[in-house]
N, C-alpha and C positions, 0 to 999 in steps of 0.2 A: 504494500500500500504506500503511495504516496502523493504528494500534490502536486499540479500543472506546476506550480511554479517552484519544487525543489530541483537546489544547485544541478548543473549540468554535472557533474561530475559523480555526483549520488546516481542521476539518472542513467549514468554511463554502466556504473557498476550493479543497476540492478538488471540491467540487460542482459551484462556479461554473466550473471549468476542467472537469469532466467533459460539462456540460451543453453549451459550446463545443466540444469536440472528437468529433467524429465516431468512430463505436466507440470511445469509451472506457468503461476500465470502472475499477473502486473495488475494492481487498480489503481486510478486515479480517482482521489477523493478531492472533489473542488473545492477551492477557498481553505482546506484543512493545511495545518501545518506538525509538527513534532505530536502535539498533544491530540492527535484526531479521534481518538477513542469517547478523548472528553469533551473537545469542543461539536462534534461532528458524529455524535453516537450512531443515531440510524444507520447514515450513510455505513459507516465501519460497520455494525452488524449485518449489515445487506451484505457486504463484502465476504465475511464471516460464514453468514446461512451459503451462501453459494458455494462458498470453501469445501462448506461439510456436506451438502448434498453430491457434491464430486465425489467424494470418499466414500 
């Protein structure tokens, strides 16, 4: 998880870790930053239910 607007360099390396790991996947939670659990709950638990419905 993370926000349209984290550093390019966060978003380089979560590439590079998604491209390694087998079903992985990337969310973008808008407007959230560091704290998105707590500023941004829904959003993060939508993220979350979809996670586990995978599994």
């Amino acid at each position: 998880m993370r926000s349209r607007s984290t550093a390019p360099a966060i978003i380089a390396t979560n590439d590079g870790l998604a491209a390694r790991m087998p079903d992985a996947v990337q969310s973008v939670i808008e407007g959230a930053g560091h704290m998105a659990p707590i500023t941004h709950p829904k959003p993060v638990a939508e993220v979350v239910r979809e996670l586990l419905e995978r599994s």
